[in-house]
N, C-alpha and C positions, 0 to 999 in steps of 0.2 A: 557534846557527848551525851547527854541528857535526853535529849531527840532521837540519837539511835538505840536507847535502850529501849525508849517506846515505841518503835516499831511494829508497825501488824498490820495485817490488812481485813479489809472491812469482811470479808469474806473467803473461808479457805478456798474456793473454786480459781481465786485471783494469783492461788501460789501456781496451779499449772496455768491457769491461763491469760500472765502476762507473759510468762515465757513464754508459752507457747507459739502466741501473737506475732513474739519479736522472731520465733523462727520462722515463722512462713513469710514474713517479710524480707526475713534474710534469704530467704531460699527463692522468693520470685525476684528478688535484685540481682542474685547472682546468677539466677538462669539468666535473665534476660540478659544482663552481663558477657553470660558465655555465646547466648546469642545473636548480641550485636557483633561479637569478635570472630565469629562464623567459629567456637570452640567447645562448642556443645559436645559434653563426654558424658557416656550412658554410667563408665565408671565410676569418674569426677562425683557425678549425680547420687549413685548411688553408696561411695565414701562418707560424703556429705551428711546424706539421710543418717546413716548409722552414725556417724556423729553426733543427730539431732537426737535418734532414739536414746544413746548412751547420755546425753544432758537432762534427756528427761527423766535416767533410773536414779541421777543425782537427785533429783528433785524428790522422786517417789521414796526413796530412803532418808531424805532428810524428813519429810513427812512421815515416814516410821518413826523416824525417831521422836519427833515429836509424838505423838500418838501415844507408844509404847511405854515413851521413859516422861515425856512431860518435855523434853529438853528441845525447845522451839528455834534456839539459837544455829543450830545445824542446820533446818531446814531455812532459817532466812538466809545463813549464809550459801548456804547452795544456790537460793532463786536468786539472790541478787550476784553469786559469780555467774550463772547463766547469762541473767541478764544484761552484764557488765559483758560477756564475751559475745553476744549477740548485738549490744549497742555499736560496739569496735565493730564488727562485721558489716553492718550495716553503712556505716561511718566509710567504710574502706571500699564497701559497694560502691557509695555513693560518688566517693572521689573518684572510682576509675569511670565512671559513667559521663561522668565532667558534673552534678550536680554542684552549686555553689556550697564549698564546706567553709567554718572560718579558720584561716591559715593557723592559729595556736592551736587543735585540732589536727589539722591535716599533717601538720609536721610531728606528731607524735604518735602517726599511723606508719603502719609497716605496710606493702603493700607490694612484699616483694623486689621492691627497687634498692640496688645499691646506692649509696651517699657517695 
């Protein structure tokens, strides 16, 4: 526990752009994704996006708050639930692509399929 109170990163620029990073990698897996499945949707595509833009005013609010009040713990917890739901996405890219996932992993992805 001791380790996640010191949390920080080396540089504010890291709070958008590790997220951000993890979204464009989510976003060229899963096009290509919809690509390989011949399901390329202009809709899909652009759902998506606003989704990405709406995780990033999480970000930019948690960093008001920081800013504003001092209270830094909002804004790590934002980048790292971003993060955390962009790892998953990616994870879940990857298993439908057939990429090698490890099965303790894969079996705690959702990916759409009923059990």
């Amino acid at each position: 526990m001791e380790e996640l109170m010191n949390l920080h990163f080396t540089n504010i620029m890291w709070v958008f752009l590790l997220p951000l990073i993890l979204m464009i990698l989510d976003v060229i897996t899963g096009y290509y994704n919809a690509w390989k499945n011949k399901e390329v949707s202009s809709s899909k595509m652009r759902n998506g996006l606003g989704k990405k833009c709406a995780e990033l005013c999480y970000i930019v609010v948690g960093t008001l708050f920081n800013f504003a009040f001092g209270i830094s713990a909002i804004m790590y917890f934002m980048v790292i639930y971003v993060c955390y739901m962009e790892l998953v996405s990616l994870a879940e890219n990857c298993t439908k692509l057939g990429l090698p996932v490890p099965n303790r992993i894969k079996e705690k992805l959702n990916n759409g399929e009923e059990k």
